[in-house]
N, C-alpha and C positions, 0 to 999 in steps of 0.2 A: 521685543526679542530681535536679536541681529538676525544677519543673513546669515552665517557659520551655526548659527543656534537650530535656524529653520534648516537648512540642509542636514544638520545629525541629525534631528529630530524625524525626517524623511525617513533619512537612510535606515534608522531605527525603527522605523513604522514599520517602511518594505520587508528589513529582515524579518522580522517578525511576523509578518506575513507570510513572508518564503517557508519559516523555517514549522509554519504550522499548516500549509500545507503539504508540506515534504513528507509531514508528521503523519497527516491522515492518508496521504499516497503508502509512505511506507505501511502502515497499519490494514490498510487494504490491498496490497502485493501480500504480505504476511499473511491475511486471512485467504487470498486464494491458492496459496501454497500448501499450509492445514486443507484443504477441503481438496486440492488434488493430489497430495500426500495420499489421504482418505482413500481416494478413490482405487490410485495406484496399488495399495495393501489389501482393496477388496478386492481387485481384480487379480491379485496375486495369487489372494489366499482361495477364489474360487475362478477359475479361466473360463470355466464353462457360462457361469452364470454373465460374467463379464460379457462375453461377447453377443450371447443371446440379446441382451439390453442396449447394443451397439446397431444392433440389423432392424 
């Protein structure tokens, strides 16, 4: 394998890497959004209860 071969081959690894972490970064900001979404629409729909479980 040349050297131009081993360096795509690299750069093709890394990305790939990059782009599957990025993957599960993203997918985990997305599930704490859902869950403080959640939170935001119970404290909405009840204020009182809300903040008792804040104190």
């Amino acid at each position: 394998m040349g050297t131009l071969a081993m360096i795509r081959d690299l750069i093709t690894n890394t990305e790939k890497r990059w782009d599957d972490k990025l993957t599960k970064v993203d997918t985990q900001i997305e599930n704490l959004e859902k869950k403080i979404d959640k939170k935001i629409t119970k404290a909405l729909e009840n204020p009182l209860a809300a903040m008792s479980k804040t104190k």
